[in-house]
N, C-alpha and C positions, 0 to 999 in steps of 0.2 A: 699489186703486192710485189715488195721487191724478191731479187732470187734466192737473198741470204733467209729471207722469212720463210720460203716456199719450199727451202730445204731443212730448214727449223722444224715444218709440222713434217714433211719426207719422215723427219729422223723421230719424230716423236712417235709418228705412223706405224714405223716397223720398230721401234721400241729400241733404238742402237743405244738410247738414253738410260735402259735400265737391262742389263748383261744377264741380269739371275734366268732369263729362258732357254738364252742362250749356251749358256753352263750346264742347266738339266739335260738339256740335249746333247751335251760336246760329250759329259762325261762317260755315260754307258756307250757310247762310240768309242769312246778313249776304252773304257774297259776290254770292248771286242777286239780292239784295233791290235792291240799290246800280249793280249792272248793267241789270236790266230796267229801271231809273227813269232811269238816265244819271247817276245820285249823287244824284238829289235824291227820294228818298223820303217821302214825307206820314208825318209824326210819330205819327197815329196808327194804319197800317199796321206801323211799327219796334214799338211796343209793342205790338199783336196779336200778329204773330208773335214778341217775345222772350217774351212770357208764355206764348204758347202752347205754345215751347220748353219754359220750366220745368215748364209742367205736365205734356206729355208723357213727358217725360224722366223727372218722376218718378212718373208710371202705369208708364213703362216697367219702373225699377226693381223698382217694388213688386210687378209681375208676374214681373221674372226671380227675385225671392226667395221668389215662391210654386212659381216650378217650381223652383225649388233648394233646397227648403227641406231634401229629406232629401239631400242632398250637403254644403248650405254647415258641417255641421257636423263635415263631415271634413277639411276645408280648412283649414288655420292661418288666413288673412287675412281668413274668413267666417263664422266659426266663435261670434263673437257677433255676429253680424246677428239682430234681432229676430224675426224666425221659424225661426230656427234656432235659439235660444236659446228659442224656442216663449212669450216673451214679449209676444205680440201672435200673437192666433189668425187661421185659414185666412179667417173669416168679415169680419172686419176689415178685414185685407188686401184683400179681394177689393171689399167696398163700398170700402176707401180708392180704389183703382183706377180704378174706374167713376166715382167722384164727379168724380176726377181730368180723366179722358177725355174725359168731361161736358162737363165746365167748359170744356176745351180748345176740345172743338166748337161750341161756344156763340160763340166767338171770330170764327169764321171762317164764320158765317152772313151779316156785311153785306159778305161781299166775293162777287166771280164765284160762280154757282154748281158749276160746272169744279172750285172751289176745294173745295167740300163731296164731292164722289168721292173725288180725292188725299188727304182728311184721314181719309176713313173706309180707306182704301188703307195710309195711314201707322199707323194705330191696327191693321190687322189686322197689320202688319211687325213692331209693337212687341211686337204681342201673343203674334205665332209664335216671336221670335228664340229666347227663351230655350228653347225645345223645340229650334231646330235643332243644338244639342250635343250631341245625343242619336245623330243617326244622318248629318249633314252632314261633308264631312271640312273646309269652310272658313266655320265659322260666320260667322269676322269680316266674310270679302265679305257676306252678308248684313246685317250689321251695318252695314257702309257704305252698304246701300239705305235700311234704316231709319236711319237718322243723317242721312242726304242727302236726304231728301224734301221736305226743309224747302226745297231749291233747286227743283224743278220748282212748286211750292205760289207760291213767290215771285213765279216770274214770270207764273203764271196767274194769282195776284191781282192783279199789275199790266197784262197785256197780256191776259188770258181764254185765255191758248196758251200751251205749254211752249215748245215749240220747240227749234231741234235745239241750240243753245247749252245749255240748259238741259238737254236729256240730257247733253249732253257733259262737262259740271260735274258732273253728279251722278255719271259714271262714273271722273272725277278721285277723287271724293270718296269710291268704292269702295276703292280704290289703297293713298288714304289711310286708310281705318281699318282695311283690312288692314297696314298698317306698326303704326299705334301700339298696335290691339289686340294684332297678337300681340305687341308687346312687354309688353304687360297680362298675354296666355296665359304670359307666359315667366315670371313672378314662380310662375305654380301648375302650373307643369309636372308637377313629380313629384308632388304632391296629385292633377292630373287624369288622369294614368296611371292610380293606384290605382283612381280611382271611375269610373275609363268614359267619362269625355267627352272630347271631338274638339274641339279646338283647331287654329287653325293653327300654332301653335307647336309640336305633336304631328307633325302633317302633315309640316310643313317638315322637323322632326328639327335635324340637324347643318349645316344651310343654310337657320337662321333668322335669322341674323343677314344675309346675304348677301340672301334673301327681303325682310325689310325695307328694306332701301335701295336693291332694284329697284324695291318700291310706292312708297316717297317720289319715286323716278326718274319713274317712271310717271305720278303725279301728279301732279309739276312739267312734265312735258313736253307731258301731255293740256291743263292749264290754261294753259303757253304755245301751242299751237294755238288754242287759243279767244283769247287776247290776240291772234294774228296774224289769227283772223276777224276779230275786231273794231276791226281796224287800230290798237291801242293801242301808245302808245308806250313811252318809258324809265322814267315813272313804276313803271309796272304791272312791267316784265320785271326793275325795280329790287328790289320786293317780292318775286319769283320768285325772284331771287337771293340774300334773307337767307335765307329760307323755307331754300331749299338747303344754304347755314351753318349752318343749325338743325338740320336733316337731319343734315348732317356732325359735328355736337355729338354727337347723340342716338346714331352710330357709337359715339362712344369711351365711352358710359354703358355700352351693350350688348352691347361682344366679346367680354367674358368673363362675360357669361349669369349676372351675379349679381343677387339680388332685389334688391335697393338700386341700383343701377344702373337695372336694366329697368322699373322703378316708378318714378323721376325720369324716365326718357326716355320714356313715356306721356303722364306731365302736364307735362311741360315740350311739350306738340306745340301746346299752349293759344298761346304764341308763335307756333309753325308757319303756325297757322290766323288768328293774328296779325297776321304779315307779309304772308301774301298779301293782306286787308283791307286794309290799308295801302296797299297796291299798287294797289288798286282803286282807293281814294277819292283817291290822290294821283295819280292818272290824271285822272280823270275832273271831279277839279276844279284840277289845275294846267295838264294837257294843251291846254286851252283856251287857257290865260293864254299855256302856252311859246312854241303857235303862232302868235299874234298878236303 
């Protein structure tokens, strides 16, 4: 096979082809990053941690499709992924992963050492997720731990302590990937019956839809408490409030539980994660000016 091909399945492997995991990940790192600093962030901390993003994100990938590899072939939407189409061997995959990881941790050696625990913490999350569909009945909360790490990481690079702000984000951030993954589990529902694995969309059953818009609830309320710690003002609760219109979009993609639907209402949360960003920066650098 030649090498343009061999980096064709590489890139399809770790998913560089489609951004939207990448995003869910960057952005509650952006939230933490922009908070512990009060907006003003050193340039080349933002690039650490966005890099670090891509690259775990896509170690992560490449390991959910080594443990998927004898499922994703029963799955319509997985069914040519590169190890499941057995296009790229176990052996591969596994060095791609590691080089991946690697590289990740290498990143985050010139910051706090606090910082070096949390990253090997977030690589053993990355590492377990895809196993816990195997015998968890809510994989996706788990998935919001590893997706969210990226905010307790943030603030111990910048302050050397998480701090309870910083738990409380990242438990926002749980809420949140259990809203938009199981709208993700809701595209392979009847695929993941067949083959045995636990979703929350399985879990939930017949009040999945009703489930997810109490986690968008949840999440919007958890991260307006941390706005009201943080004595922030309209900027911020302004962001909270499209975030919530996006939520309410993402309603009418989802009530009738069709895959075309529930697949636009996953990656359209890219906005979600969006607005509250927005919410932040337009806080924390108009806020000043309003009160004065």
């Amino acid at each position: 096979m030649k090498l343009r091909q061999r980096l064709d399945l590489y890139e399809k492997l770790m998913r560089l082809d489609k951004p939207i995991g990448t995003l869910l990940l960057l952005w509650p790192t952006l939230w933490a990053l922009w908070i512990a600093t009060s907006g003003r962030p050193h340039w080349l901390l933002v690039w650490i941690f966005a890099l670090g993003t891509l690259l775990m994100r896509s170690a992560g990938c490449v390991i959910n499709d080594y443990a998927d590899r004898d499922f994703d072939p029963h799955v319509e939407r997985t069914r040519n992924r590169p190890l499941a189409a057995r296009a790229v061997s176990v052996r591969e995959a596994l060095i791609l992963a590691a080089v991946l990881a690697f590289c990740a941790f290498l990143l985050v050696l010139p910051i706090f050492r606090q910082v070096w625990w949390l990253a090997l913490i977030a690589l053993f999350l990355a590492a377990s997720y895809p196993f816990t569909k195997r015998f968890f009945f809510l994989p996706q909360a788990y998935l919001g731990v590893a997706f969210g790490f990226g905010i307790p990481m943030a603030f111990a690079a910048v302050t050397g302590e998480v701090g309870m702000i910083g738990w409380t984000m990242l438990v926002a951030n749980i809420f949140w990937a259990l809203a938009y993954d199981t709208e993700y589990a809701m595209v392979d529902r009847e695929d993941d019956l067949k083959i045995g694995i636990r979703t929350a969309a399985i879990t939930f059953g017949r009040f999945d839809v009703v489930a997810v818009m109490l986690c968008y609830a949840a999440t919007l309320g958890i991260l307006a408490a941390v706005g009201w710690q943080l004595h922030f003002g309209a900027p911020y609760y302004a962001g909270l409030v499209a975030a919530a219109a996006l939520a309410g979009y993402h309603y009418t993609l989802i009530r009738k539980r069709n895959r075309e639907g529930c697949f636009a209402a996953f990656r359209h949360n890219n906005w979600f994660g969006a607005a509250i960003f927005a919410g932040i920066v337009a806080e924390l650098n108009l806020q000043p000016w309003l009160a004065g």
